[in-house]
N, C-alpha and C positions, 0 to 999 in steps of 0.2 A: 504494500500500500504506500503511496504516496503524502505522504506528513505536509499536511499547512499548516502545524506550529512552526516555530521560529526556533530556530536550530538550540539559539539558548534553554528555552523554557521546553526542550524538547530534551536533550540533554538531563534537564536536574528532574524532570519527571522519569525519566529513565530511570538514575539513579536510584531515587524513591521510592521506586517498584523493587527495585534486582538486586539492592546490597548493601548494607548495612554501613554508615557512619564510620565505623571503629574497625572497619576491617582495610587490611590492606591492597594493594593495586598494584599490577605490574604493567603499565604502560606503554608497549611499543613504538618507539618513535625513527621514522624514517629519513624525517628532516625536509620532507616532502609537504606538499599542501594538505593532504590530510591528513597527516598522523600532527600534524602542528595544530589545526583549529581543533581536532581532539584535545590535544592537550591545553589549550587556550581555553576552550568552554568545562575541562576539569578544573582546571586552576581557576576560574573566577566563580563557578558554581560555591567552591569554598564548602564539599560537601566533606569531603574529608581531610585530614589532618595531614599537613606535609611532610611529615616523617611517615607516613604512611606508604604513601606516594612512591614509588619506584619506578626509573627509569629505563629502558633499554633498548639500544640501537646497534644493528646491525650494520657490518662495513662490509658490504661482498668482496671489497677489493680489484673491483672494476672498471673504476674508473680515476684518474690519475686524481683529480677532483676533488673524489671523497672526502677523502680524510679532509682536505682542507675546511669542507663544509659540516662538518662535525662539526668540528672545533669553534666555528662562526656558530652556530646552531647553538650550542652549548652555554659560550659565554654573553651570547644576547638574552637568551632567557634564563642564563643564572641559575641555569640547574647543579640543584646540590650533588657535591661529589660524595658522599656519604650514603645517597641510592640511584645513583648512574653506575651504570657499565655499558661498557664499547665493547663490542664483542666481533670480534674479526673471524670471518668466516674460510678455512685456509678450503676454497672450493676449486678447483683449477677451468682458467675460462673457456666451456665449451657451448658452444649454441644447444646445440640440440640436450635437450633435457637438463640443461642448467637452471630454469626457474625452476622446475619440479626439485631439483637436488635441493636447490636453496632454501626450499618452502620446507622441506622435510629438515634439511639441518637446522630452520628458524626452531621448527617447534620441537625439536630436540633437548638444543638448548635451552630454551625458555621452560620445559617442564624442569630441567634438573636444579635450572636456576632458579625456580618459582619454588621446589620440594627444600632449597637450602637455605631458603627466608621466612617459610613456611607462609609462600601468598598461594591463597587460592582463586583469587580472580585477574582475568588478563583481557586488558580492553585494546581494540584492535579494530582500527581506521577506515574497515570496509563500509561501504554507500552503496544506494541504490543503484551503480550504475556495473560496480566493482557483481552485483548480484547476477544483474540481467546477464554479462560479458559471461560471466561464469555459466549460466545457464544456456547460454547460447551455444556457447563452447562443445558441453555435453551432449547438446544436441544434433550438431553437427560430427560427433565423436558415436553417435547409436547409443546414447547410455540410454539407461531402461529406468522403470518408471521411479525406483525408488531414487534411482539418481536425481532425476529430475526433479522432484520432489526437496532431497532435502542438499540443500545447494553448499553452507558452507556445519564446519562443526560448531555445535554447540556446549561440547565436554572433551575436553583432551583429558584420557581418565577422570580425576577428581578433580583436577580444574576446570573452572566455567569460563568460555569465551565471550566477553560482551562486545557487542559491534552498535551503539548508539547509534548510529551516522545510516545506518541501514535501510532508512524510511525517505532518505533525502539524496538528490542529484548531485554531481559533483558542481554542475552551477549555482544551486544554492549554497556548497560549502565556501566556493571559491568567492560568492556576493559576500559571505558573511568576512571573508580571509582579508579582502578589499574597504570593507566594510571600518572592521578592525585594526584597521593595517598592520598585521599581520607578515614578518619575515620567513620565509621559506623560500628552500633550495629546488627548480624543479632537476628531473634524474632525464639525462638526454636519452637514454637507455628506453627509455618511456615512447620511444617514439620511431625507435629502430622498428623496421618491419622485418627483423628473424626469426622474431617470436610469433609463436600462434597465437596467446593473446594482443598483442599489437595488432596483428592485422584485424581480427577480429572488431578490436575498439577502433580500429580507424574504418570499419566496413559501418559498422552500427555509429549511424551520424545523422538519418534524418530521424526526425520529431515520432513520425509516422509509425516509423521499425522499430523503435526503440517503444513506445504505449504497447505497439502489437505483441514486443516479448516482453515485454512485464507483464500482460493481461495474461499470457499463457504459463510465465513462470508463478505465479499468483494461483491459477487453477492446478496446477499439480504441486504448490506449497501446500493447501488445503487437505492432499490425502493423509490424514494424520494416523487413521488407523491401518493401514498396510505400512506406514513407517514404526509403530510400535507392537508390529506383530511377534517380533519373533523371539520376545521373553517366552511365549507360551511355549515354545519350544527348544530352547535354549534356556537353559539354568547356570548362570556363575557360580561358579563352586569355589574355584582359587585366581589368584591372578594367569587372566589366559586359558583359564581350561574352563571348560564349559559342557556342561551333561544335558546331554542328548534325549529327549523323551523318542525315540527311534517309532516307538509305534505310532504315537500321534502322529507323526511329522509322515508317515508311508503310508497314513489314511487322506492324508491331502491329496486333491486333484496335483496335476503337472505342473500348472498354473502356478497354484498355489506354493507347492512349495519351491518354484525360482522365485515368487515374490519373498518368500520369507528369509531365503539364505541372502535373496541382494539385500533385505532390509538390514541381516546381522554383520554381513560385510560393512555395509556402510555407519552403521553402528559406530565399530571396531576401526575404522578403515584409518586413523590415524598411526597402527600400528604396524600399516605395511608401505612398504617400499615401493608399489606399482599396485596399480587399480585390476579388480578381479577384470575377466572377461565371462562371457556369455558360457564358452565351452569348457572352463573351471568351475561353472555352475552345475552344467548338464554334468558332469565326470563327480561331485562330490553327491546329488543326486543319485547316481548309478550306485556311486560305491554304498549309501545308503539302505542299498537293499539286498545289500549280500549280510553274512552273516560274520559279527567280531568277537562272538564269545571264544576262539581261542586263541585269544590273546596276540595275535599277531594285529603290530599296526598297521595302517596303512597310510600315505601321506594324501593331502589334496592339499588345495591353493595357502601356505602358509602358513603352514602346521600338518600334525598328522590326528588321525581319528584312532581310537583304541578303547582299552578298558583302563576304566579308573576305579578304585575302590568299588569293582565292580559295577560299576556303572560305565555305557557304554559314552564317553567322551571326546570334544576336540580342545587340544592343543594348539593354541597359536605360537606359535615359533618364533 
């Protein structure tokens, strides 16, 4: 949905709903236009305590630049060195699947370094437009319904990801940036067309295309009960392993149960290295109905399936 509040008062009613005063924050800041008026509408909302507050920016080491613009970043808005970290990302520069590598080393990082401060909330500068690109994306990729449905994570294990900014354009971010006057660094990287999302965000430009896939990423947000389906058949038991209700799950139509294992992939999916495919689906399916009582495991898509204190389980690896 499309927010006509005013990014301020949109912002602290956020707040007010999702998290508590006295708890702490881990902030991702890119030094870019949006992760800056995030942090601009944190700090004057004045909801929580500045010692609270925690900093973190990632340097992919990219561009010769960077570093410089940290540094400017940093000392204009006077962020305390007491909960900043610059975290250098040692990634080596390859086009092809370098933003995917980078995305999975962000949140790497940022969980060991959120479990070492003991914060459990991490707020993170995506917007409405950061939603649709992504949604398009998938689209264009065949991902199936539950993909399309639930676009970015909302729990990297026990941390909550909050994304405020997610109801609004990046032209309402950047009125408000303007508005503000507001310093930030744009990343010329942003606008290379090597990347699949570049091109993507420079295809998606009129008015027109852009309502058309938000109305459609809008109706497959709403499937909310095929995206919480597949606790009824999947039980967490330990960290990673999860018991199988096998007969339930062989009484489902065909249908049914691909909707259920994309639902628990994508669940989970923060913990794998590459997105399932369709015929990792149909092969964990098969093996489903063969028989595990003895003891022999067997592997499918990123882990393996076995017995667990006699119950029959998977293993994510």
């Amino acid at each position: 949905m499309i927010s006509k509040t005013s990014l301020s008062n949109g912002v602290k009613n956020y707040l007010k709903n999702n998290i508590k005063k006295n708890e702490k924050i881990l902030l991702l800041i890119s030094c870019g236009l949006d992760s800056t008026v995030l942090y601009d509408l944190i700090i004057k909302s004045k909801y929580f305590l500045s010692k609270n507050i925690y900093y973190l920016i990632f340097d992919h080491q990219r561009r010769l630049e960077g570093k410089y613009e940290i540094k400017q970043f940093v000392k204009f808005y006077n962020l305390s060195k007491n909960n900043l970290i610059v975290k250098k990302l040692p990634l080596k520069y390859e086009i092809a699947g370098f933003q995917e590598k980078a995305r999975w080393s962000r949140y790497k990082y940022l969980y060991s370094f959120s479990k070492k401060k003991n914060i459990k909330n991490i707020f993170i500068a995506h917007h409405l437009d950061d939603l649709n690109e992504t949604f398009f994306m998938r689209k264009i990729q065949q991902s199936g319904t539950i993909g399309l449905s639930k676009i970015f994570l909302k729990n990297y294990d026990d941390l909550k990801i909050h994304r405020p900014l997610n109801s609004y354009y990046k032209k309402q971010i950047a009125n408000y940036a303007k508005r503000e006057k507001l310093i930030w660094f744009e990343d010329r990287s942003n606008l290379e067309l090597d990347y699949t999302r570049n091109k993507i965000r420079n295809f998606i430009c009129s008015n027109e295309l852009i309502l058309k896939i938000n109305r459609q990423r809008l109706l497959f947000s709403n499937i909310t009960n095929i995206q919480s389906i597949h606790p009824n058949f999947f039980k967490k038991k330990q960290d990673k392993i999860f018991e199988i209700d096998i007969q339930k799950f062989n009484n489902l139509t065909e249908n049914l149960k691909f909707l259920v294992l994309q639902a628990f992939y994508y669940e989970y999916r923060y913990l794998f290295k590459k997105q399932i495919r369709d015929k990792n689906i149909r092969n964990f399916i098969k093996i489903l109905r063969t028989n595990f009582r003895n003891g022999k495991e067997r592997s499918i898509f990123s882990g393996k399936l076995g017995v667990f204190n006699k119950k029959i389980c998977i293993n994510l690896t």
